[in-house]
C-alpha positions in Angstrom: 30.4 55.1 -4.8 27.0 56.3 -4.7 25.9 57.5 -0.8 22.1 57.7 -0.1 21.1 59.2 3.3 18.8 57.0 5.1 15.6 58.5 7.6 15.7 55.2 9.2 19.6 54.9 10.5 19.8 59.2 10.3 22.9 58.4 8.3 24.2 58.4 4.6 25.1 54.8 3.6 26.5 52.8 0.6 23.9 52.2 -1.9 24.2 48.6 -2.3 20.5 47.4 -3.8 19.2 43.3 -2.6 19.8 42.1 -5.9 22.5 43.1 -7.9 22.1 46.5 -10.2 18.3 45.9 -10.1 16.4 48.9 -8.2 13.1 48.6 -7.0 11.5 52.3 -5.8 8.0 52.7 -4.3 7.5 56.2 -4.0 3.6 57.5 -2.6 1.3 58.6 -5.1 -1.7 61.2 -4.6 -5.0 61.3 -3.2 -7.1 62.2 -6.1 -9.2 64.4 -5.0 -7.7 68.2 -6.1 -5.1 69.6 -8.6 -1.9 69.2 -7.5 0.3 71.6 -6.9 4.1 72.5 -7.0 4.4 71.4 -3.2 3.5 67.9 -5.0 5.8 68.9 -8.2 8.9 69.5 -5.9 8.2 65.9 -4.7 7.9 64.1 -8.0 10.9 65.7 -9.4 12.9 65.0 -7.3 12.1 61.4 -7.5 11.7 61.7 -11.1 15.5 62.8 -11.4 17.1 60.2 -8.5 15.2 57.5 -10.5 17.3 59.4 -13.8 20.0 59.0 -12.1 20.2 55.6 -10.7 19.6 54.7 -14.4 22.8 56.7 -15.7 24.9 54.6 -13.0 23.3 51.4 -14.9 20.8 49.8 -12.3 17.9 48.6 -13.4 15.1 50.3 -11.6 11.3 49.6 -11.2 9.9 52.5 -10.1 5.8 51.8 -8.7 3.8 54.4 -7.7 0.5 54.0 -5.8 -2.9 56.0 -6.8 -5.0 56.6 -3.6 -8.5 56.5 -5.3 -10.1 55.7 -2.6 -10.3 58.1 0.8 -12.7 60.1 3.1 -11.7 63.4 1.2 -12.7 61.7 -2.3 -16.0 61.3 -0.9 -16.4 64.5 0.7 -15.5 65.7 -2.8 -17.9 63.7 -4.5 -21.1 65.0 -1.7 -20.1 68.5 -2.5 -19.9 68.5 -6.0 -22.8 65.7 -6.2 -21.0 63.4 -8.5 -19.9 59.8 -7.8 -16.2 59.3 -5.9 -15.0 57.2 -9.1 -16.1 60.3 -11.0 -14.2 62.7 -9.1 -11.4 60.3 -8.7 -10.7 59.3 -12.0 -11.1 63.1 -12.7 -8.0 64.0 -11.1 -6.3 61.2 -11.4 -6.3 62.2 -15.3 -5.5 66.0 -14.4 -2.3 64.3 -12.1 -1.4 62.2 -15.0 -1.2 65.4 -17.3 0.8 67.8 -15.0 3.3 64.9 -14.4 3.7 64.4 -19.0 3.7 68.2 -18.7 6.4 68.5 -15.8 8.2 65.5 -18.1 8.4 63.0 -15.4 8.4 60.0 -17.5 10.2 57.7 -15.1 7.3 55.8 -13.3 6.8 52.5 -14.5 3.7 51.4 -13.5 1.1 53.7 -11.4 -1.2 51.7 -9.2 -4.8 52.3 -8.1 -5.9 51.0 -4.8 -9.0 50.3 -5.7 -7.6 47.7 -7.9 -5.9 46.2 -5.1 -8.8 45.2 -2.8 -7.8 41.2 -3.1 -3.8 42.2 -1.9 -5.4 44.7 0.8 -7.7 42.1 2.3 -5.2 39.7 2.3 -2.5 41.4 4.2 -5.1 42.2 6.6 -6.9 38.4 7.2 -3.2 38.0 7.3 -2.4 40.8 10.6 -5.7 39.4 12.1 -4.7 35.8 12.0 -0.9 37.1 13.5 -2.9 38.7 16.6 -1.5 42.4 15.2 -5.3 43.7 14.5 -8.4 43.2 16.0 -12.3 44.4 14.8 -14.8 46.7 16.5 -17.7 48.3 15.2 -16.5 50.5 12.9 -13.5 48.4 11.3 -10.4 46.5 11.6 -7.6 48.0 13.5 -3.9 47.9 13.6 -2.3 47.3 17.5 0.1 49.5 17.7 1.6 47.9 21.0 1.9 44.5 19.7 4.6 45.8 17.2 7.7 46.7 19.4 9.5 48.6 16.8 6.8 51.1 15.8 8.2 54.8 16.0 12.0 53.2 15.0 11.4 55.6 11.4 10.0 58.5 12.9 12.2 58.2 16.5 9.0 58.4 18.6 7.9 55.8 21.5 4.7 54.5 21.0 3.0 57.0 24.6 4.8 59.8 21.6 3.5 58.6 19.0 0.0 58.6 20.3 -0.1 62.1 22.2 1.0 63.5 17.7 -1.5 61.4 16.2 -2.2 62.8 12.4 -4.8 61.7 10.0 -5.0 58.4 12.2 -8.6 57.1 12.0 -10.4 58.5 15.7 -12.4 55.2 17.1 -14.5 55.5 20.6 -14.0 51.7 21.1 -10.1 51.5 19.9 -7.7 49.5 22.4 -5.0 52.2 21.8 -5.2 56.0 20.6 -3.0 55.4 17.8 -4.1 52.2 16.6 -5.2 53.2 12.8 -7.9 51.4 10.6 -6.9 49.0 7.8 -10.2 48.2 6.9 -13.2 50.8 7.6 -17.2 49.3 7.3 -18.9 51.6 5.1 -21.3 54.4 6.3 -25.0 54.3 4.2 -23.8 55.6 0.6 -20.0 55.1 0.6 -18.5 53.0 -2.0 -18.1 49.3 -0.4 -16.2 45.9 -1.5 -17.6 43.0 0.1 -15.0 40.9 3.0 -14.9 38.4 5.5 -15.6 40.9 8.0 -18.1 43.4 6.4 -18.4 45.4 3.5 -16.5 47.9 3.8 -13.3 50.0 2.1 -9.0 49.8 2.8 -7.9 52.4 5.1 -5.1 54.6 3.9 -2.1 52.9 5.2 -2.9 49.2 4.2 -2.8 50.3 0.3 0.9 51.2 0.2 2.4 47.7 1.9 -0.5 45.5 -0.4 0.6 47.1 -3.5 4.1 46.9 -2.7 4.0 43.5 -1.6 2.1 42.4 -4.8 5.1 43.8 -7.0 8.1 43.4 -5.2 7.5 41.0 -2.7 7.4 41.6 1.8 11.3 43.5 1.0 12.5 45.7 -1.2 14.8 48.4 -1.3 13.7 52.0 -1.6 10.8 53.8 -0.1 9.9 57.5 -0.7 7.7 60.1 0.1 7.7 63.7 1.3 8.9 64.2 4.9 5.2 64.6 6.5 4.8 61.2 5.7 7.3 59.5 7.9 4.8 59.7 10.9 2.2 57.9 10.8 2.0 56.6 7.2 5.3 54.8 6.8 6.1 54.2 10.5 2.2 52.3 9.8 3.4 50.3 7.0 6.7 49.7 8.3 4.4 48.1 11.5 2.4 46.0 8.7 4.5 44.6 6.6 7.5 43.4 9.6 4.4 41.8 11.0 3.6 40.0 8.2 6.7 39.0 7.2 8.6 38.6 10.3 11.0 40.0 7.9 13.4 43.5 8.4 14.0 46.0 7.3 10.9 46.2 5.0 12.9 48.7 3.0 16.6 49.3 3.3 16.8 52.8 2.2 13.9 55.1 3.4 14.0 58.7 1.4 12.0 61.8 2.1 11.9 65.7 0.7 11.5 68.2 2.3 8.5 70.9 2.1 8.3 73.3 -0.6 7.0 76.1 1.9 5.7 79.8 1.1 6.7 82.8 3.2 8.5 79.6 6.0 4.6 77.9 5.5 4.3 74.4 4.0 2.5 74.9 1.0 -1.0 72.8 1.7 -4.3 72.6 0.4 -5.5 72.7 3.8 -3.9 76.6 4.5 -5.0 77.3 1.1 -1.7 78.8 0.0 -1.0 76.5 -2.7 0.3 77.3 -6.3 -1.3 74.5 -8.8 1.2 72.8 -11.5 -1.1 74.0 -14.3 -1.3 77.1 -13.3 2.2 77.6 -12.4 2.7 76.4 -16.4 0.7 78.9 -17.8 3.3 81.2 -16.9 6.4 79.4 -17.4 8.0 76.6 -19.0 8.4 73.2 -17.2 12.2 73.5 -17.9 11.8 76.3 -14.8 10.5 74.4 -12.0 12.8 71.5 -13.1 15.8 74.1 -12.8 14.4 75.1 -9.2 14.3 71.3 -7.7 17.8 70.6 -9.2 19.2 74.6 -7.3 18.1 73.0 -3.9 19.1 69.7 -2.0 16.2 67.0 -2.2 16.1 66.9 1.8 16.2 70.4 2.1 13.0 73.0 2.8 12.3 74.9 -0.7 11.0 78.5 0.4 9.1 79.5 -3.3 8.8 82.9 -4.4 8.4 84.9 -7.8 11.8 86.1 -7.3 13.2 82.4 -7.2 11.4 81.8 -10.6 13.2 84.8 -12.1 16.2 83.7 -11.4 15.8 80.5 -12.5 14.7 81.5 -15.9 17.3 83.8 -15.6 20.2 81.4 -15.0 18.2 78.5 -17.6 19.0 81.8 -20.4 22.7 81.8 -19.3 23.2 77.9 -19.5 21.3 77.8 -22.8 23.5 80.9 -24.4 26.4 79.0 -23.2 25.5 76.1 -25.3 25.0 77.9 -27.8 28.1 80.1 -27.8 30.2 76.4 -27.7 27.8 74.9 -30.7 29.4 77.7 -32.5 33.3 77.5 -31.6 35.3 76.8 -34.4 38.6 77.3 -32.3 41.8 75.3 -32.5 43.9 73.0 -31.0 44.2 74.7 -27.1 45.8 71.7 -24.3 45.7 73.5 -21.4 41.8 73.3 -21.0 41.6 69.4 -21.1 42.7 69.1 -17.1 40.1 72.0 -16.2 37.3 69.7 -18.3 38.1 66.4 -16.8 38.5 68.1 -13.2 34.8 69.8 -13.5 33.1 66.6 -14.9 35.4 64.5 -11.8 33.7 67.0 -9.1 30.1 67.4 -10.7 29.7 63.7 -10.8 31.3 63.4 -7.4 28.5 65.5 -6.0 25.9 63.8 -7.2 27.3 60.7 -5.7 27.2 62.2 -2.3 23.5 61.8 -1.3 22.2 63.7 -4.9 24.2 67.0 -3.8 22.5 69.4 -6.7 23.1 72.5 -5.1 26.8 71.5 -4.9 26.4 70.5 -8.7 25.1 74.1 -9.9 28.0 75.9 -7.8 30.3 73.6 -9.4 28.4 74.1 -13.5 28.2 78.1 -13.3 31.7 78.1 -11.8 32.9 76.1 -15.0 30.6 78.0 -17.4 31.9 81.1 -16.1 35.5 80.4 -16.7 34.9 78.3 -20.1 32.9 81.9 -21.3 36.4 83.8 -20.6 38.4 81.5 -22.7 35.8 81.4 -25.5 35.9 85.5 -25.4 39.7 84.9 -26.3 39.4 82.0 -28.4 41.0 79.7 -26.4 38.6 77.0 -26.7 39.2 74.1 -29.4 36.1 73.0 -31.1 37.0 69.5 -30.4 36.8 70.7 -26.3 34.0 72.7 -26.9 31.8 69.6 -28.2 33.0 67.4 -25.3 31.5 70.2 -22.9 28.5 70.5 -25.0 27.7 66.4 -25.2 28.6 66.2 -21.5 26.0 68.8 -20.7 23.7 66.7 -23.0 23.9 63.7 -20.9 23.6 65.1 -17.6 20.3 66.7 -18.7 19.4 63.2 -19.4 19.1 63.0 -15.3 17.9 66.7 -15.1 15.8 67.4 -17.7 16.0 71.4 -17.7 17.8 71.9 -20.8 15.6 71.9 -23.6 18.3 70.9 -26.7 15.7 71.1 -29.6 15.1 74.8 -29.1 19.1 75.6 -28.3 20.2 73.3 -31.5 17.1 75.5 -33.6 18.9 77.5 -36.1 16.6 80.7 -36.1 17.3 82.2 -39.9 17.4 85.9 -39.6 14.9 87.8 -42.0 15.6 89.2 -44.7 15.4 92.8 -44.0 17.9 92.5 -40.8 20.6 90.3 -42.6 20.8 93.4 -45.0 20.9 95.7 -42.6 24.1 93.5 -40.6 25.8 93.3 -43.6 24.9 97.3 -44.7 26.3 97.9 -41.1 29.4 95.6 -41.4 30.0 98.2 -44.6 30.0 101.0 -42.8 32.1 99.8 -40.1 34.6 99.1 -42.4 34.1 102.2 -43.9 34.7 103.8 -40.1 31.3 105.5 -40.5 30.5 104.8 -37.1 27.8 106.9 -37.2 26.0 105.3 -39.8 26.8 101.9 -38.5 25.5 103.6 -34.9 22.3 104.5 -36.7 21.9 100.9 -38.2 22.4 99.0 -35.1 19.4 101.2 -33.6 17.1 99.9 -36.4 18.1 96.3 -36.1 17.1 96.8 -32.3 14.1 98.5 -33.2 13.2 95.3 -35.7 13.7 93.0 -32.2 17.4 91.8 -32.3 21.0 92.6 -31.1 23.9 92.7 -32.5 27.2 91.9 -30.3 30.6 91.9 -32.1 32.9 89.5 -32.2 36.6 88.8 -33.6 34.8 86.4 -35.4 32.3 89.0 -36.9 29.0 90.2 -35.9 26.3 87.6 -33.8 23.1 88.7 -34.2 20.5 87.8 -31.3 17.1 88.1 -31.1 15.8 89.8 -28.5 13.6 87.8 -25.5 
């Protein structure tokens, strides 16, 4: 029974979807106007695996994510670098579209541009104005907060609250409330405009996510996710436009947030400049890495990022993909007493994921059971028959997780010529009891770039990383 904690009841709760085992997921896209970075990363893989996931337990999920090609920051982009905002955001949204093939997030099913939305984003708000919800002044068309008696239920605040810790809400001179926020903004001289009832003009940020939505899975649906800053104001704001238009609640019935991927306790942000970009962070490492280091922490949980964290990843990818390989390679006999230790590790790793997507819980629980299955290897108490169940479980959770990179661990490596003469020449010696010779060998195959460690089997030869 799969547990999904919930922002909006503070509570884990039985995932029961509206219809049946048919899932449908809006998760927020980016503003294309920058690189991404692994703040971003951290947020897209996590979705990218609970998406996985949801599909291993056999629902049917549509997964939408919006594009937000449309914003002040696009255009402040597009001034600097004197270039058109459609320039500068299709740009990026390519570059976005390339980090997330590269990260192997694959799990998206349909991305969605805002600007190809205008028809559903007018039409929810004609629909908010004719509902008494929004009203127009110079400058645009603007949400009434007080006219919605449930805004702040997501976020916990009170609507005086929620107006004294207003954030990227649109500031207005002639607004009825502080935090009332824009839904449709009447372009400045040389903006990009659509033409409307009201004015030409362009969507404000919020209005985007509930037209899209709407457009795809109807006024309800049931997940929503999005990194924790967005809670207040963006979904507390679409939560507000979408129950007013539909008189309908909850819009969503599970609401899902990460939590920051920080640097030295700091969010990582454009804005403080700290910020790590996804290609760059793959210039130096594999994408198997970060996808090891959003799987070590819980989704909900602040990520604190350091060199040292990738190290050990890396470090800990090497032991899980030597342990594969060491059970590819067991030839072993009939041994019973390992079957209740199998079935009792896949039981509590598959429990753990049920209870709210507990990775952390999950690693404890895999490097626990590698560690013990390594010991009974060393003493050839592993069938071959157990070791291939191990191997083809490991093989379908990575199905969900996507760090394990099977191609390169199933890669039989053939050793060159001059080192298999010198492993066998040594193997001569060591019969021979010439361990000084067979010393003097070993040093040469280490100098050539591999290792030898010996087994009852016989010498394994390894080369060295």
């Amino acid at each position: 029974m799969l547990k999904i904690y919930n922002t909006l009841s503070r509570k884990k709760e039985v995932f029961k979807p509206r219809k049946d085992k048919k899932v449908n997921i809006f998760v927020c896209g980016p503003t294309v106007y920058d690189y991404s970075h692994l703040g971003h990363a951290r947020t897209y893989l996590c979705y990218d695996m609970l998406v996985r996931y949801l599909k291993f337990l056999g629902y049917k999920v549509f997964y939408l994510q919006n594009i937000t090609d449309i914003d002040d920051k696009i255009i402040k982009r597009a001034k600097e670098k004197k270039k058109s905002w459609k320039e500068i955001a299709r740009f990026f949204e390519k570059e976005y579209l390339k980090d997330m093939r590269s990260l192997k997030i694959e799990s998206v099913t349909k991305y969605a541009r805002a600007t190809e939305h205008i028809k559903e984003i007018q039409s929810q708000v004609k629909r908010l104005l004719e509902k008494g919800y929004a009203y127009q002044i110079k400058d645009g068309i603007y949400y009434n907060i007080k006219k919605f008696k449930d805004y702040g239920k997501l976020s916990r605040r009170t609507v005086e609250q929620a107006e004294d810790s207003t954030s990227r809400i649109d500031i207005a001179h002639k607004k009825r409330n502080k935090g009332d926020f824009c839904l449709w903004k009447f372009s400045k001289p040389g903006e990009p405009v659509w033409k409307s009832p009201w004015g030409d003009g362009r969507p404000g940020w919020h209005i985007e996510d509930t037209a899209i939505a709407e457009k795809y899975f109807g006024l309800q649906y049931d997940i929503h996710g999005g990194a924790r800053d967005l809670i207040f104001p963006h979904h507390e704001a679409e939560i507000a436009q979408m129950e007013a238009i539909s008189g309908k609640k909850p819009m969503v019935k599970y609401w899902i947030h990460t939590g920051f991927l920080t640097v030295d306790g700091q969010k990582m942000a454009k804005s403080l400049g700290n910020f790590i970009t996804i290609k760059d962070f793959l210039k130096k490492y594999s994408p198997s890495v970060l996808r090891f280091i959003v799987f070590s922490s819980h989704y909900r949980s602040p990520l604190d990022y350091s060199d040292t964290l990738t190290k050990e990843a890396k470090i800990n990818l090497e032991r899980l993909e030597e342990f594969l390989k060491r059970l590819k390679a067991t030839k072993g006999k009939l041994a019973k007493s390992n079957k209740k230790i199998i079935k009792n590790f896949e039981k509590k790793f598959l429990q753990a994921l049920k209870d709210d997507f507990n990775t952390p819980k999950a690693k404890g629980l895999l490097f626990n059971f590698v560690a013990k299955i390594n010991k009974k290897i060393d003493k050839d108490q592993i069938s071959q028959s157990q070791a291939k169940e191990i191997y083809n479980f490991f093989k379908k959770q990575n199905k969900i997780f996507g760090f394990l990179d099977f191609q390169k661990i199933e890669k039989k490596h053939a050793l060159p010529k001059e080192v298999k003469k010198l492993v066998e020449l040594r193997e001569k010696y060591r019969t021979q009891k010439n361990w000084l010779r067979a010393d003097q060998i070993r040093k040469k195959i280490h100098h050539l770039g591999y290792q030898i460690e010996d087994t009852k089997k016989g010498p394994k030869v390894k080369k060295i990383k």
